[in-house]
C-alpha positions as CSV (number, residue, x, y, z in Angstrom):
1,X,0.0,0.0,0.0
2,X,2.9,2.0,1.1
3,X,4.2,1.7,-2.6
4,X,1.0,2.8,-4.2
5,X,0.8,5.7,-2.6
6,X,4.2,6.7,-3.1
7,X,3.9,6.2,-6.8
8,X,0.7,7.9,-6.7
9,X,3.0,10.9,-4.8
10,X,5.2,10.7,-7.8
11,X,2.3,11.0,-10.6
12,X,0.9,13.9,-8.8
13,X,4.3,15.6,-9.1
14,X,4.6,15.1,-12.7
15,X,1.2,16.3,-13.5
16,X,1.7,19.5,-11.5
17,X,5.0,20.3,-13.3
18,X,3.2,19.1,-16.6
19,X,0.4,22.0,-15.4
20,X,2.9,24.5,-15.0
21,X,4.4,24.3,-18.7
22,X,0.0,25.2,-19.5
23,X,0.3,27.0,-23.0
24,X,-0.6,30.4,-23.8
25,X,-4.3,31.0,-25.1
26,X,-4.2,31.6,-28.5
27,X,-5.3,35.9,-29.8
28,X,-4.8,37.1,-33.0
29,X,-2.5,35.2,-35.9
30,X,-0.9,33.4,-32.7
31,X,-1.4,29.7,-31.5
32,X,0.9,30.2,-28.5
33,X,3.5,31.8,-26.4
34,X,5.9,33.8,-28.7
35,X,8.2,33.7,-25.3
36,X,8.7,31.9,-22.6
37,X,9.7,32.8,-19.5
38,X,10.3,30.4,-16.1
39,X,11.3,30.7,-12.9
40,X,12.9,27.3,-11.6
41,X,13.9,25.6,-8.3
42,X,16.4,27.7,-7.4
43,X,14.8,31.3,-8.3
44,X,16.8,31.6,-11.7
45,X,14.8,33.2,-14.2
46,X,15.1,31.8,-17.8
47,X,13.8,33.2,-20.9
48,X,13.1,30.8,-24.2
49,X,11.3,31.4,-27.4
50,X,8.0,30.0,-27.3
51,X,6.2,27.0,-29.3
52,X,4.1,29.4,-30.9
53,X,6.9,31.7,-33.0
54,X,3.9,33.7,-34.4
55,X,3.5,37.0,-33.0
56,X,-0.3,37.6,-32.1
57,X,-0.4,41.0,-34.0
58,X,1.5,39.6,-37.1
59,X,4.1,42.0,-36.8
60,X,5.9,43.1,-33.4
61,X,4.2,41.8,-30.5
62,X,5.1,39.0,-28.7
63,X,2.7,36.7,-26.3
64,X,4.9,35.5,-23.0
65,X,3.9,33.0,-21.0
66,X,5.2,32.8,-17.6
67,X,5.5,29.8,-15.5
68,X,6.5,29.6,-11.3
69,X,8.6,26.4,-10.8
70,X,10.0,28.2,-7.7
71,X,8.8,27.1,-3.7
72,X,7.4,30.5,-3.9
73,X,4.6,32.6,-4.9
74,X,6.0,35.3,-7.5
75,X,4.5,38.8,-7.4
76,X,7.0,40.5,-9.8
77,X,9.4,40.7,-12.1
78,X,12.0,42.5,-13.7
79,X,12.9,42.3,-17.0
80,X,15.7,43.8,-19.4
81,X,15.3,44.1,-22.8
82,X,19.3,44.8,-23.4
83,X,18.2,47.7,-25.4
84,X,15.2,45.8,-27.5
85,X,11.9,48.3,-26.6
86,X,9.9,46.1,-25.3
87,X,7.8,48.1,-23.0
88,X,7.2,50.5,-25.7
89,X,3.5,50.0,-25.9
90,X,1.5,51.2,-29.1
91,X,-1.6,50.3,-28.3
92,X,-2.0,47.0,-29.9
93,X,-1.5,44.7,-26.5
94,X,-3.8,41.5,-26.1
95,X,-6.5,43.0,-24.1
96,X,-7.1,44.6,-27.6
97,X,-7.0,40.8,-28.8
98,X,-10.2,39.5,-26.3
99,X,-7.5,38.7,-23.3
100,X,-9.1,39.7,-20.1
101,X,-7.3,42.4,-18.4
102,X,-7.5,45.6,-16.3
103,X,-4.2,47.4,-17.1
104,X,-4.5,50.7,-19.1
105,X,-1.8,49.6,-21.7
106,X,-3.2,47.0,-22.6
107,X,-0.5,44.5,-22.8
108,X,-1.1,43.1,-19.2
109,X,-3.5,40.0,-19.9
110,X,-5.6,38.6,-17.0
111,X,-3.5,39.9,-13.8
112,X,-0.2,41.7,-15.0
113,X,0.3,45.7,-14.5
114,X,3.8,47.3,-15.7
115,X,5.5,49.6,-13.5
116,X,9.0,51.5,-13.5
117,X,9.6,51.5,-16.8
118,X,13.1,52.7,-17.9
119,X,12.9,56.0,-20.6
120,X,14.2,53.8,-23.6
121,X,11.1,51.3,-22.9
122,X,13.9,48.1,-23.0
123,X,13.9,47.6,-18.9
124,X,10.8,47.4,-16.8
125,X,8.7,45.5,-13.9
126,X,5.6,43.5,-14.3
127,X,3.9,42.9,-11.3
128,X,1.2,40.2,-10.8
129,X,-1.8,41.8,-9.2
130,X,-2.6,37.9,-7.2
131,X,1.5,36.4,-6.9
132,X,1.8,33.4,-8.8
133,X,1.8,30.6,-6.7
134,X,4.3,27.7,-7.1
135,X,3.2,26.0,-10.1
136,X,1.5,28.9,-11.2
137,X,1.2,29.9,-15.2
138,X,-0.5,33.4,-16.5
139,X,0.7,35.2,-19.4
140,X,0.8,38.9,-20.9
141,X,2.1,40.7,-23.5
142,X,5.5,43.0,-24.7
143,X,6.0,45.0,-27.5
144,X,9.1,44.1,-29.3
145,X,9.3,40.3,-30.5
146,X,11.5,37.7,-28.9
147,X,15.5,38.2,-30.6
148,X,17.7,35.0,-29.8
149,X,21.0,37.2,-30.6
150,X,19.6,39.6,-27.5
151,X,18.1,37.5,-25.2
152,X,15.6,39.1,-22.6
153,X,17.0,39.0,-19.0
154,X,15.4,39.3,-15.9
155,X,15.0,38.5,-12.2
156,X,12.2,37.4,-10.1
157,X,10.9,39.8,-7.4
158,X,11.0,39.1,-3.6
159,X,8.6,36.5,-2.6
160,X,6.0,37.0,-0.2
161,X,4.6,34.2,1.5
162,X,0.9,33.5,1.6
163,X,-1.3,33.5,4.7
164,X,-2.8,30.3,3.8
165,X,0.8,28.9,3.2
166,X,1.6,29.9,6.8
167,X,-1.6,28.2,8.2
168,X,-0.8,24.8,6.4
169,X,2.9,24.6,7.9
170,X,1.9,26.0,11.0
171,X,-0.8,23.2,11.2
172,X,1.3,20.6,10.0
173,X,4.2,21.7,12.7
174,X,1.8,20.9,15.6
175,X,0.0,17.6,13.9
176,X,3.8,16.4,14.0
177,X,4.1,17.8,17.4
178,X,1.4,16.1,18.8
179,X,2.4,12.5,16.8
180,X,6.0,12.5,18.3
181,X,4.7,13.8,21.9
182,X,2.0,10.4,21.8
183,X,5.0,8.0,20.5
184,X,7.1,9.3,23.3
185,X,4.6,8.5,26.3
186,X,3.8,5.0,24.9
């Protein structure tokens, strides 16, 4: 029995990192993410060019899909065009598309907003109005398409941990607690 659950453990796992690489709606001319950015294990931010190599406007804009594989809920993060203008919004952005989203550029999907924005438009933060939990995928949009020959760099923002994450380890803390204090009067 022991075994089965622990297999059972071990499919779980898979399927919630197989849920974390979710694919980016499709709006416009494009089928996917144009980039992809993800956060791994260890906090290191990594930015690929997505499945979907069609940009959603047919011309500049890229679709990004971002993905959480970090312990951690993400809130922001700052990214660096190394000159590329990709915060230089024109008004085209995915909200435009039928994404849902609240952010007056446009570009900021279902919960993304875009603060401190550098005057060339190539280095800026996008902040996550609900963090992105571990495991977590949402998307948004940027202005200039993905370059391979200037990659987009970036670094998460500090985590914050959730109330509800508190309760759990707090909870499980004194469950053990109580477990070891029973074996030990037995």
């Amino acid at each position: 029995m022991k075994a089965f659950k622990f297999a059972a453990m071990i499919a779980l796992g898979a399927f919630g990192t197989a849920v974390s690489l979710a694919q980016c709606p499709a709006f416009g001319v494009a089928t996917d993410c144009t980039t992809l950015i993800v956060v791994d294990g260890s906090g290191n931010l990594t930015v690929t060019a997505g499945p979907g190599g069609t940009t959603y406007d047919g011309s500049d804009d890229q679709l990004v899909g971002f993905t959480n594989n970090s312990p951690n809920p993400i809130s922001s993060i700052f990214l660096n065009g190394n000159g590329i203008d990709i915060f230089g919004f024109d008004g085209d952005g995915i909200d435009t598309f039928g994404a849902p989203g609240s952010d007056p550029t446009g570009y900021g999907g279902p919960d993304s907003t875009f603060s401190n924005i550098s005057p060339d438009f190539s280095m800026g933060q996008v902040n996550f109005t609900t963090p992105i939990a571990p495991g977590g995928f949402t998307y948004f949009s940027l202005e200039e398409a993905f370059s391979p020959s200037t990659p987009i760099t970036g670094n998460p923002g500090t985590a914050t941990p959730e109330p509800s994450t508190l309760v759990l380890l707090g909870t499980g803390a004194l469950g053990l607690a109580t477990t070891i204090r029973r074996k030990l009067k037995i």
